[in-house]
C-alpha positions in Angstrom: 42.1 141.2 -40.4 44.3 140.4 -43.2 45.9 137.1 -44.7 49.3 138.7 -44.4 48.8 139.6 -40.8 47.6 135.6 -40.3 50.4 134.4 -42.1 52.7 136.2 -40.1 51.0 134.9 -36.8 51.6 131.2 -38.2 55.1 131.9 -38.7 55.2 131.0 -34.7 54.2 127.7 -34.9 56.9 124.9 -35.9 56.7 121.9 -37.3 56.5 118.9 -34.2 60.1 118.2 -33.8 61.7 120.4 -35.4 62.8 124.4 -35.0 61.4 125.9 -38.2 58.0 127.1 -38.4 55.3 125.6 -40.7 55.3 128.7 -43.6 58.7 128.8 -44.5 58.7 124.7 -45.0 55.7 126.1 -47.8 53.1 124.2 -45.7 50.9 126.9 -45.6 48.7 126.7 -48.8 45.8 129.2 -48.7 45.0 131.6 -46.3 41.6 133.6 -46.9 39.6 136.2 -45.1 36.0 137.2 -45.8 32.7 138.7 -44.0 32.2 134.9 -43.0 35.6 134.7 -41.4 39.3 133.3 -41.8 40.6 130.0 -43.9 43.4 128.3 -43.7 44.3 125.2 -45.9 47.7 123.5 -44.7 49.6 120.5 -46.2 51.6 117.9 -44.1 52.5 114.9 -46.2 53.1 112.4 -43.0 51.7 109.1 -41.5 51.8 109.9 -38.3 48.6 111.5 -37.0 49.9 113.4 -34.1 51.6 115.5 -36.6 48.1 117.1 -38.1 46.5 117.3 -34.6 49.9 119.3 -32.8 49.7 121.8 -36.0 46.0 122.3 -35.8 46.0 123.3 -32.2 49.2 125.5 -32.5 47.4 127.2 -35.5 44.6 127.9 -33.5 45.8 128.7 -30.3 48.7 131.4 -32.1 45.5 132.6 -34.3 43.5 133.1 -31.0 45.5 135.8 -29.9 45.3 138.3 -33.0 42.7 141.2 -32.3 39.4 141.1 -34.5 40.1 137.7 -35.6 36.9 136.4 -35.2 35.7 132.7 -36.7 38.5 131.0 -38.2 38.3 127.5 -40.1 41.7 125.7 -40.4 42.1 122.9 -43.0 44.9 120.4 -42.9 45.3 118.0 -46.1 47.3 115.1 -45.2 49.0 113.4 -48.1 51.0 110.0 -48.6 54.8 110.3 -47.9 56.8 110.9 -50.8 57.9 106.9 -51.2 58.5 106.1 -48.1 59.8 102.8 -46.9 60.3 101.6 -50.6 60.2 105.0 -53.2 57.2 106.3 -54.6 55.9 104.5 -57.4 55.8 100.4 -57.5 59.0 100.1 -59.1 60.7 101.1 -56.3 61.8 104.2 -58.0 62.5 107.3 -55.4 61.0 110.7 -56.7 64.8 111.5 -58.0 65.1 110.4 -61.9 67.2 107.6 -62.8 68.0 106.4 -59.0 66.1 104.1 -57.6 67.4 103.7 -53.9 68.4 106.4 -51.4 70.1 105.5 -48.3 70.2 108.4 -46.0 73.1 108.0 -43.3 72.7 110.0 -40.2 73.4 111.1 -36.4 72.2 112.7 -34.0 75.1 115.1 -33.1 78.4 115.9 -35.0 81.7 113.4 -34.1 80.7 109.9 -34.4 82.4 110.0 -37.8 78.7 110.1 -40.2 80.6 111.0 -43.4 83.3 108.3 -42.8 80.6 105.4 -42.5 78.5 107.2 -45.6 81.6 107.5 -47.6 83.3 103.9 -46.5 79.0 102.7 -47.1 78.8 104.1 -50.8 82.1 102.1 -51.4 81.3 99.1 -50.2 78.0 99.1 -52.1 79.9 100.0 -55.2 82.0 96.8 -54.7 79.1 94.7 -55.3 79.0 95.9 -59.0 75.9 98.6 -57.9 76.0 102.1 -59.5 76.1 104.2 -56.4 76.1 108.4 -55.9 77.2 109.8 -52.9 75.5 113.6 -51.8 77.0 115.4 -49.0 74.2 117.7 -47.1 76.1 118.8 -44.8 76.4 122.4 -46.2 78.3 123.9 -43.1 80.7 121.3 -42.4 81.2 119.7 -46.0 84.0 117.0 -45.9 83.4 114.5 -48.7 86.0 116.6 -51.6 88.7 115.9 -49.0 87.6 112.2 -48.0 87.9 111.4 -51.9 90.8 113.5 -52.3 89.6 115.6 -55.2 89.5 119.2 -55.5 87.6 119.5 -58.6 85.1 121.9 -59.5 81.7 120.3 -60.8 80.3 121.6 -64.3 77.2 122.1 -66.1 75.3 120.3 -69.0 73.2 121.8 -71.5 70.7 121.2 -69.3 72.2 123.5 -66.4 72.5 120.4 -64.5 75.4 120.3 -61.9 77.9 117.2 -63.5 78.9 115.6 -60.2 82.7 114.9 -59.6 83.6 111.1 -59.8 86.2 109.6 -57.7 86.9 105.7 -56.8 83.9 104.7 -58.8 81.4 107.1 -57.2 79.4 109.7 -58.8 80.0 112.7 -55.9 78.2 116.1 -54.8 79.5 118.6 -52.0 79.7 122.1 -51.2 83.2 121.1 -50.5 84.1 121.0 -54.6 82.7 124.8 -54.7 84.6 126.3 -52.3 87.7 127.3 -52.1 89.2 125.3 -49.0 89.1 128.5 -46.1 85.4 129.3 -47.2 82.9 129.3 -44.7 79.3 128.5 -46.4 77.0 131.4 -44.6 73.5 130.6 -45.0 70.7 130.9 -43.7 67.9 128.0 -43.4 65.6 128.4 -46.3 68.6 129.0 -48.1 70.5 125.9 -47.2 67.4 123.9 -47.7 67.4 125.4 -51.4 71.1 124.3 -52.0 69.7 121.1 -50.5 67.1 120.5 -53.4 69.1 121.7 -55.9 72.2 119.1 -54.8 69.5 116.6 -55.2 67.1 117.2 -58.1 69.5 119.5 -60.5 72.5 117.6 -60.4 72.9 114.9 -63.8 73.2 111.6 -61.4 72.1 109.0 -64.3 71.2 105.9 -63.8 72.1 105.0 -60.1 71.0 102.4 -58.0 72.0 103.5 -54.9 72.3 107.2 -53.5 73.7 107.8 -50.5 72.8 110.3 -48.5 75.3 112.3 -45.6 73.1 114.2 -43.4 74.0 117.0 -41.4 74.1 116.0 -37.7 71.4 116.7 -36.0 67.2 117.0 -36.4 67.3 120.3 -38.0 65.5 121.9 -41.3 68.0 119.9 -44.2 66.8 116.9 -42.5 63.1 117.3 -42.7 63.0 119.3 -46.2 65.1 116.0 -47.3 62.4 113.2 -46.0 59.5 115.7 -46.8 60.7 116.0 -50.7 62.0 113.2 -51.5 61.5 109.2 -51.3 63.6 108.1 -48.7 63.8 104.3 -48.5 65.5 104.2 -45.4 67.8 105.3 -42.4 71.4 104.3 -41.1 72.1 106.0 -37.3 75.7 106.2 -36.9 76.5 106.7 -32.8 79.7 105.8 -31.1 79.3 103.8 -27.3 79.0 106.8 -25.2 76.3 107.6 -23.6 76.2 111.4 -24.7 76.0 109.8 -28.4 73.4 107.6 -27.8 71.0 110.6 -26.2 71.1 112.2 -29.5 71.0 109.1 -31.5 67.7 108.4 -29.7 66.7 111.6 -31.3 67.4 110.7 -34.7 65.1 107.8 -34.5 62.5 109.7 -33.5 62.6 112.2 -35.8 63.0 109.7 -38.9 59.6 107.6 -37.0 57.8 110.8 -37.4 58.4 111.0 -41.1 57.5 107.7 -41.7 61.0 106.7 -43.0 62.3 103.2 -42.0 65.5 102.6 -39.7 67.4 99.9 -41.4 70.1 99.9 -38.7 72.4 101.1 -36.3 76.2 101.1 -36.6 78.1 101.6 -33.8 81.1 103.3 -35.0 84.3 103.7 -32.4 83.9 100.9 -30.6 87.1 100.1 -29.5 90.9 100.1 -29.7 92.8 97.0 -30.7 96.6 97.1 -30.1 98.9 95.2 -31.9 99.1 92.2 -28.8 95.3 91.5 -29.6 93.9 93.4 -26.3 90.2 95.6 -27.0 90.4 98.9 -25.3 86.6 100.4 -25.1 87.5 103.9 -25.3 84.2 105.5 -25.8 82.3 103.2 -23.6 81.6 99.2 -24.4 78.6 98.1 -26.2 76.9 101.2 -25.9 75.3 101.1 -29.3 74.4 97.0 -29.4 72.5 97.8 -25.7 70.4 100.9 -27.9 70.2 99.1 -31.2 68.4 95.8 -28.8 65.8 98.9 -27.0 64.9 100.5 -30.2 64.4 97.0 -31.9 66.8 97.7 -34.3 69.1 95.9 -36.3 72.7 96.6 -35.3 74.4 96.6 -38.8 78.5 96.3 -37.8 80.7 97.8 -35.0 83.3 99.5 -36.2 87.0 99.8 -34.4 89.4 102.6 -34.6 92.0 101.9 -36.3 94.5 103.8 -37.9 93.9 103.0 -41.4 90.6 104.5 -41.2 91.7 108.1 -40.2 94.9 108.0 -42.7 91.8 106.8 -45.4 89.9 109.8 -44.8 92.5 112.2 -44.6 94.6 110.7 -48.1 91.3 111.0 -49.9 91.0 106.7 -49.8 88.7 105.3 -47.5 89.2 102.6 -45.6 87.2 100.1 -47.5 88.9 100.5 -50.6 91.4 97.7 -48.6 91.1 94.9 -48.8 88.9 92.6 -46.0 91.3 91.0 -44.6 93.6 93.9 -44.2 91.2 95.7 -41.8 88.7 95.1 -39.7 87.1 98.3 -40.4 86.6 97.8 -44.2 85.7 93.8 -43.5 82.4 95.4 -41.5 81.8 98.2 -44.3 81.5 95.6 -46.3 79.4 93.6 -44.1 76.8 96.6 -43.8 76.7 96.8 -47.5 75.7 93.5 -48.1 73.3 93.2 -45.3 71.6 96.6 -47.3 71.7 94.7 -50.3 69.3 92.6 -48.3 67.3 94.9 -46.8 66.8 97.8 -49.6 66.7 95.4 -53.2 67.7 97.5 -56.3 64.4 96.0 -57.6 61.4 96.0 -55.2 59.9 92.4 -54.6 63.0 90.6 -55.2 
């Protein structure tokens, strides 16, 4: 028996929740084989203690079936959360120098407009004089250079550190500004998760208070090496009425519960269709996402209509709440969510 030949054997076991496999998220630590038999340290930085106890028994029971293997002690190190629910020092700060708040936004499936709400978000929480940085995760389906209508290309510093683009107040990161607009981004996992931490820890954001986060839709690997990595303060599920939205919604709840980062809210985006003689039309389902905010015991931050100005926002590269409150309804709840963040996730902890 050899530590390559357990390590391989391992590679079957994923982490709870997710569909990649406990070595290639670098959990695996140590692996040792002697006359005495086979170690294995793993590292799982989570509060939740079914987490630990599904690993362990995976390990063992994928570990059972290798010839020769004979006694094998597993080890599994829990550690803290990297700042969860309120960054990782007692400051506030997150693990990301110079910004002390991140705000991821997610969903759980692709279509309930995420990156509209994270980019309309990060403006409304610049309009109340916060320094705010927006980072697009989504590596596959990248849309923020085209939501703020700018197709520069980011630079470096002496410091090899990515210069984000700035745009409408914003300090900005995409894979949209480094591809040419037909490019498809072709990566695989670990990959992605490496452009991941390098949009996060080697870009020059400064001092921000806020960063905003776009997840890609869905529960997948961006997602957990995000919350694993870095201090996450908390979680905004974006879902539209239907019910097909609200299954996977329930998902991204879950997932963020089993990371230990905090849900500060639900928005239900889509909610309905106001014509111009004042008559609601709930195209998408009606109060689909109050009903799910009330069961998960969540706050629902704002519902948000469709209206025209918020597609023509997106598409001119000026989102919606750039207007004025009372010219749409749309950017009067944008700004609505920001302040009620303002509330809920302080620049300065304790205040």
């Amino acid at each position: 028996m050899t530590p390559e030949l357990i390590k391989q054997a391992l590679t079957q076991v994923r982490y709870p929740g997710f569909s990649r496999d406990i070595v290639s998220f670098g959990l695996v630590k140590d692996i040792r084989v002697d006359e005495q038999g086979s170690f294995v340290r793993i590292e799982v930085a989570t509060k939740d203690p079914e987490v630990p106890q599904t690993i362990f028994k995976e390990c063992h029971a994928v570990l059972a079936e290798l010839p020769d293997i004979g006694p094998v002690k597993i080890e599994i190190d829990i550690k803290e959360p990297p700042g969860a629910g309120g960054g990782d020092s007692s400051d506030g700060k997150s693990s990301i120098p110079g910004v002390k708040r991140i705000i991821a936004v997610a969903s759980g499936k692709g279509g309930v407009g995420k990156s509209t709400v994270a980019s309309n978000l990060a403006i409304s929480l610049a309009a109340t004089g916060a320094k705010v940085g927006l980072c697009d995760c989504d590596l596959y389906g990248p849309s923020i250079a085209m939501m703020f209508g700018s197709d520069e290309r980011p630079m470096a510093n002496e410091h090899d550190e990515i210069i984000p683009i700035e745009a409408h107040g914003l300090k900005l990161m995409s894979m949209g500004f480094l591809l040419e607009d037909k490019s498809p981004v072709i990566v695989r996992g670990p990959m992605a998760t490496r452009y991941t931490q390098q949009f996060l820890r080697q870009v020059a954001w400064g001092d921000l208070d806020y960063l905003v986060l776009d997840l890609p839709p869905g529960t997948g690997d961006i997602q957990l090496t995000i919350v694993q990595t870095v201090a996450v303060d908390g979680a905004v599920i974006v879902t539209t009425p239907q019910e097909v939205a609200l299954i996977d919604a329930r998902k991204a709840v879950s997932m963020f519960a089993k990371v230990n980062v905090p849900i500060l809210g639900m928005i239900e985006n889509m909610a309905w269709f106001e014509c111009e003689h004042g008559t609601r039309y709930p195209i998408f389902g009606d109060g689909g996402g109050a009903r799910e905010a009330a069961n998960l015991r969540t706050p629902l931050l704002a519902q948000i209509p469709i209206e025209m100005p918020v597609r023509e926002g997106s598409d001119q590269g000026k989102p919606v709440a750039l207007l004025p409150t009372d010219a749409s309804p749309a950017s009067a709840a944008f700004h609505q969510v920001a302040s009620s963040l303002l509330e809920r996730v302080p620049i300065h902890s304790g205040t």
